[in-house]
N, C-alpha and C positions, 0 to 999 in steps of 0.2 A: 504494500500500500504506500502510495506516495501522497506530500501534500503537498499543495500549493497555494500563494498568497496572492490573487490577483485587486487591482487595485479598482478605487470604484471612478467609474467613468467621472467625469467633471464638464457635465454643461454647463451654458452661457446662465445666465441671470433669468433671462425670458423663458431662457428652453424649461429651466429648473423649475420658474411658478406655473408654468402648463403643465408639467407631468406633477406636481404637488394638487394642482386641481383634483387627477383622479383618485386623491384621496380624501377631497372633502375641501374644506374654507381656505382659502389662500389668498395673500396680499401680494400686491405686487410693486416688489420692494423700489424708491426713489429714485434707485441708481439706474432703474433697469431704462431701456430705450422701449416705450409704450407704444410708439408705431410700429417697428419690429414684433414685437410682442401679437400686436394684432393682425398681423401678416401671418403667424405664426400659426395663431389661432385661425384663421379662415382657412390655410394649406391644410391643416390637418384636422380640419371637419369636427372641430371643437369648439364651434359655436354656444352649442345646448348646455353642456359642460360647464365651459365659461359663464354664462350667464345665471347657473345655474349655483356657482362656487366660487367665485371671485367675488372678490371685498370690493362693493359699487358696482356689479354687474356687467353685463356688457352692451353697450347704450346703443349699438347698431341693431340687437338681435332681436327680433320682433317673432317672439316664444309665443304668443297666441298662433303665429299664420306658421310657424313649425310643428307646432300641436296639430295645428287641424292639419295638414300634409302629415304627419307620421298617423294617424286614425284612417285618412282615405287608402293609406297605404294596408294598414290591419283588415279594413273592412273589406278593400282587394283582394287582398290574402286570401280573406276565409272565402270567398264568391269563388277564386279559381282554384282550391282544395275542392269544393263542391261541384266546380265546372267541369272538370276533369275528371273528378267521383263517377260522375252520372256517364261521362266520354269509356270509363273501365281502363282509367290512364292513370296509372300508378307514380306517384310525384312525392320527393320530398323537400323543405321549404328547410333550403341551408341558409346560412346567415340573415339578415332582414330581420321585421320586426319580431317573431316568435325567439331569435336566441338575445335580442335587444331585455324582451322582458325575462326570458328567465336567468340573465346573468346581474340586471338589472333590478332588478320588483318591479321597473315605471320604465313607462316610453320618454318619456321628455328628457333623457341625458344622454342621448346618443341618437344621431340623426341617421337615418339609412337613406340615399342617394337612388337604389331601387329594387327592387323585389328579385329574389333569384330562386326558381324551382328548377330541380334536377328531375329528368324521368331517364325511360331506357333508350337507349340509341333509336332501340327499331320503331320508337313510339313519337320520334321529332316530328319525321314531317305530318303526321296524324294532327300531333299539337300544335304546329306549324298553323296550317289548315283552317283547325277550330279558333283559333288566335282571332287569327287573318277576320273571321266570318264574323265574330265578337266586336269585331273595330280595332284590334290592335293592327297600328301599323308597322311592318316586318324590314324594319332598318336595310338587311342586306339582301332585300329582294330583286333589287333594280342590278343587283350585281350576279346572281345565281339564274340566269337564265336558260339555264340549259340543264339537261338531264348529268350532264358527264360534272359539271360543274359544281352544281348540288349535291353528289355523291363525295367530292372532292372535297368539298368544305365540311363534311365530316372527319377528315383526316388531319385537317388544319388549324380547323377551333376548337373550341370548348364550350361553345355555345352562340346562341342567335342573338340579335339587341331585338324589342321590339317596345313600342308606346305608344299609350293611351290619354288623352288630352294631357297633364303634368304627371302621369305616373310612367315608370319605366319597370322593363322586364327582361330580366336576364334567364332565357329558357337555357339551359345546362345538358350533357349528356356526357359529360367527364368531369370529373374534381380530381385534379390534382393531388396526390400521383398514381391514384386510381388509376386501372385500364379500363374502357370504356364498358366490359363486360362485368362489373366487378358491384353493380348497382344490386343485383340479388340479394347480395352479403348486407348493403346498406341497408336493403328494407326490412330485413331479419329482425336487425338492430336497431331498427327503427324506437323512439317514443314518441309523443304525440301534445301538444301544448294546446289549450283551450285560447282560442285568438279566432275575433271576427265572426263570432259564430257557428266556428267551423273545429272540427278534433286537426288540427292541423300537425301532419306527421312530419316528423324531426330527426335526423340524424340522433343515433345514440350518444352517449356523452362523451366514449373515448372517441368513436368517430369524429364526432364535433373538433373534440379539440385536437385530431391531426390534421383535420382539413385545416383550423386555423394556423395550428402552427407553421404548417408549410405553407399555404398562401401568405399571413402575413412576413416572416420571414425570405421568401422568395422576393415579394414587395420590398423589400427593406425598411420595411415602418413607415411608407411614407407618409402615412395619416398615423398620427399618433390616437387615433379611436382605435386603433388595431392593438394599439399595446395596452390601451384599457380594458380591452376587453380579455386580454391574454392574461394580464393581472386579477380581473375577475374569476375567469377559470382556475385558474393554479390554486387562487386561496381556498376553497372547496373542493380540489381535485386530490387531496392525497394518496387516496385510497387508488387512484387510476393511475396516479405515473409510473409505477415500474408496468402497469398490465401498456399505456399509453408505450414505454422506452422497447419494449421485447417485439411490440406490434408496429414500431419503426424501423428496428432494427433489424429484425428479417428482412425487412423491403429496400435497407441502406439506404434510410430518410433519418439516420437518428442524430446526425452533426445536426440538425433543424433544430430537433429539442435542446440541443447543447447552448444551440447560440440562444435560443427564446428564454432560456431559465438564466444564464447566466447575465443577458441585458438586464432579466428583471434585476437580479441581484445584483449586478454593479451600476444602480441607480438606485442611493441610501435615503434620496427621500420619497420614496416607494415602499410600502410597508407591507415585505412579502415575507412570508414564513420560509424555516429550515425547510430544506427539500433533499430529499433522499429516491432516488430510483437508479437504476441499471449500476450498482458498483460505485455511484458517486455519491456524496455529500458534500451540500453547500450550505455555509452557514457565515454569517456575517460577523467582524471583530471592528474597533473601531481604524483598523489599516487598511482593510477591505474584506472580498469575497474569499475564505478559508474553503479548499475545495480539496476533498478528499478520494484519489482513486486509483485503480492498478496501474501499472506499468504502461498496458497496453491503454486503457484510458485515459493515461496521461496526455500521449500525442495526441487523441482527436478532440481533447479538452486546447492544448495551445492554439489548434486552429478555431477553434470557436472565437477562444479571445481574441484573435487580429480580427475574425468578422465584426467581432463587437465592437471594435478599436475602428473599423471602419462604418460603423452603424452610425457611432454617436456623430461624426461630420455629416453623414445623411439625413443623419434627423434633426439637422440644425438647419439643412438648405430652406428658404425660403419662395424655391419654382415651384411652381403647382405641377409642372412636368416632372415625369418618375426617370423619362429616361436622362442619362449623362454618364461622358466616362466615367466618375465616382463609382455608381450604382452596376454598371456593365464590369467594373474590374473585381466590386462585390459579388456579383449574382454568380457571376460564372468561378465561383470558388463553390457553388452549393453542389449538393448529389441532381443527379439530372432522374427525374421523372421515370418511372416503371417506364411508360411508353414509350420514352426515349435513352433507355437505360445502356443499350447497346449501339455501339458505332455506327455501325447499317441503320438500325431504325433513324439516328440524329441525320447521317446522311440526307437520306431519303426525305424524311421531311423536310431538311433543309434547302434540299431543290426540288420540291413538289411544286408546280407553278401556282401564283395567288393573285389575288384578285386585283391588283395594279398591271399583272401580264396580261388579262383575261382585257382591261381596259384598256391596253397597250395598243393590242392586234385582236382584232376579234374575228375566232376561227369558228365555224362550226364541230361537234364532236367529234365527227369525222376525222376530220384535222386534228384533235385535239393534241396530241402524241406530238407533235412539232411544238407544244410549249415545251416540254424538258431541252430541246435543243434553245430554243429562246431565252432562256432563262440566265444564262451566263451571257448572252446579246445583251441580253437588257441590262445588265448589271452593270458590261464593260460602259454602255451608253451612257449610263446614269453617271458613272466614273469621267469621263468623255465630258462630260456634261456640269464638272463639278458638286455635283449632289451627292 
């Protein structure tokens, strides 16, 4: 057994009383720069929050016409549980408002952006379809014209956009780092939250929190509503991180949890419990994170810390944009996804043609076979082209 002293991260002033918010009342101390601050708060979707836990509120956030947008959203909710019910279309309602409240007890401290249900691959274009006929309008319709095209964008997304007057809808048929066949196991697992009217069925709890863990971590936090919510999970999860650590670890997603537990605890004004799973213990001294583990633990523990060493510069940018070198020299240090776990499959997807070649040259299916040769055309061009 070895140990280790890692030390605790050291945000900015601003960054410090936004992550002090998810623990309840916080000031925001003289020195700090108040525009930044509110920059900070808008990037990372902690309007609700803030207005909700800071000393004088937040004087832009008009918490009435939030309220009533997070309710039409519930009430959405349960109408498409039941819409889908009666279709014999098996759906589960990942993140949004049902895991808002049960991580929460209340909707008003975390705003959700838009609704996301997962079904089975074979069952998209079905819900596709029934969407469509509902009135939602199907974001990547004008681009999927074709038979061979449509088939293709199964291999390439993770899901549809589509919206209805101010609501949005993220239809799903993969989660991360699920393989797209792997929705069975979900609904096994499934439990179910009373919301909208409806028994709205929910990922189980350790499912929950690896979808979260790997989504928000893949993100790099760039909304820090993701790390309140990870904070929320963990303090009532004890009982599930080693079953959570061995059900990452078969799948080589478990550096994910390394880096998700160790951010929490090298941010001391975060009041997170000792945490014990797979061989490790972390526990907090007043020099930092005290973290206890084998030999072979030790190495995938240092690579956590430089992600986290590179977290805390990400969580401090001020772009609303996620992408930048920063974030690209982060991401691509994570384990790569079941689905692209091997060479050939990243390959392959990597030069499958997409929907900017498809609006490049527009071939009939026929043809379609001439975008893989395209495909490196258009790249040089784009090159050629300074973009």
């Amino acid at each position: 057994m070895m140990t280790r002293m890692i030390p605790y991260l050291k945000p900015t002033v601003e960054l410090t009383t936004l992550l002090r918010l998810m623990g309840g009342e916080a000031t925001l101390p003289p020195e700090a720069d108040k525009e930044r601050f509110m920059v900070l708060v808008k990037k990372n979707r902690m309007e609700l929050m803030a207005a909700e836990n800071l000393a004088g509120g937040m004087p832009e956030t008009n918490r009435d016409e939030e309220t009533l947008h997070m309710m039409r959203q519930v009430s959405m909710l349960g109408y498409l549980i039941r819409f889908f019910e009666k279709a014999s279309i098996r759906c589960l309602s990942v993140k949004g408002p049902a895991m808002v409240l049960e991580l929460y007890g209340i909707l008003g401290l975390r705003s959700c952006h838009d609704l996301d249900l997962l079904v089975e691959k074979s069952q998209v274009d079905r819900a596709t379809e029934l969407l469509q006929r509902d009135g939602w309008q199907w974001h990547e319709q004008q681009t999927l014209t074709t038979p061979k095209r449509l088939a293709e964008s199964k291999h390439t997304q993770n899901h549809y956009l589509f919206r209805k007057g101010e609501l949005y809808l993220e239809l799903h048929w993969r989660l991360l780092p699920w393989r797209c066949d792997a929705f069975e196991v979900l609904w096994t697992n499934r439990r179910k939250v009373t919301l909208g009217g409806a028994q709205v069925p929910v990922p189980g709890k350790v499912d929950q929190m690896y979808l979260q863990v790997v989504h928000n971590t893949r993100h790099g936090y760039h909304r820090l509503k993701w790390l309140a919510d990870m904070l929320q999970m963990v303090r009532g999860s004890a009982g599930e991180m080693d079953i959570l650590w061995r059900r990452m670890e078969k799948d080589d997603q478990q550096l994910m949890l390394l880096v998700a537990m160790l951010l929490l605890q090298r941010l001391p004004m975060l009041e997170v419990p000792e945490a014990v799973f797979g061989g490790y213990r972390f526990s907090r001294t007043e020099q930092g994170v005290l973290v206890e583990a084998g030999r072979q633990g030790d190495k995938l523990l240092c690579k956590a810390q430089r992600l986290t060493d590179e977290l805390l510069s990400l969580m401090e940018g001020t772009g609303d944009r996620e992408a930048s070198p920063a974030y690209y020299h982060y991401f691509h240090q994570l384990p790569h996804p079941l689905n692209q776990k091997y060479l050939p499959q990243r390959l392959l997807l990597r030069l499958r043609p997409r929907v900017w070649l498809w609006q490049w040259v527009d071939l009939p299916d026929g043809w379609y076979w001439l975008y893989w040769i395209l495909r490196p055309v258009h790249k040089l061009w784009k090159i050629l082209r300074g973009q």
